[in-house]
N, C-alpha and C positions, 0 to 999 in steps of 0.2 A: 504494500500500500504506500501509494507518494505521502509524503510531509508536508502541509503544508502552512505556511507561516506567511501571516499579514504584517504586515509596518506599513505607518504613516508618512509619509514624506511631503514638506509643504514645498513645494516651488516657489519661488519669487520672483522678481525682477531682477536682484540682487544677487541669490545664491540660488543653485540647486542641489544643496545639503548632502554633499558629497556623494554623489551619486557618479555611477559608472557613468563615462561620456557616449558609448554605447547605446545605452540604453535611454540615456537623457534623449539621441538625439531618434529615436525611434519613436518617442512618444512628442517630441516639440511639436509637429505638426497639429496634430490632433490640442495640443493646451492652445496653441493660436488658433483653430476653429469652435472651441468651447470659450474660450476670451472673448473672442469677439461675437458671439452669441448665434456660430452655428450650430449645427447637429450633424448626426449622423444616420442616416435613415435606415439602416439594419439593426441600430440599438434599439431597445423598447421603453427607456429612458432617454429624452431627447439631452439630459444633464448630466447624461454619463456616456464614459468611452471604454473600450477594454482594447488593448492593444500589448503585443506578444513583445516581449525582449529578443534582438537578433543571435543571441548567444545559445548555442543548439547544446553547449554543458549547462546551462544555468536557465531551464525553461523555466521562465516566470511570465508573470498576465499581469500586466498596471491596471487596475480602476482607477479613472478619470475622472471626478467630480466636478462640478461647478457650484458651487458655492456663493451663494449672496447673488446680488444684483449686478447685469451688466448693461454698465454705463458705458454707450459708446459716444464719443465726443466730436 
């Protein structure tokens, strides 16, 4: 049976809280189209994203959230 283990990780503008740069840059697209207040029409949550890490030893899945209000300016 797999393991598996959740962690939080907040993204910023600023940091992305030491996180593989791999994997940061597999899920970027997808936090720019939930930032800017798209979706994804296969998810069944319009405020959430799941997207696969490219590393075939370390299979992991990010949930995407959105969170609060977007403000587009």
């Amino acid at each position: 049976m797999a393991q598996i283990k959740y962690s939080k990780i907040k993204v910023t503008v600023d940091s992305v809280a030491d996180m593989c740069l791999s994997a940061f840059n597999s899920i970027s697209p997808a936090i720019q189209v939930l930032r800017h207040g798209g979706s994804f029409p296969w998810e069944k949550n319009p405020d959430e994203a799941y997207i696969g890490c490219p590393d075939h030893l370390n299979q992991m899945v990010f949930k995407l959230e959105r969170v609060g209000e977007v403000v587009i300016k």
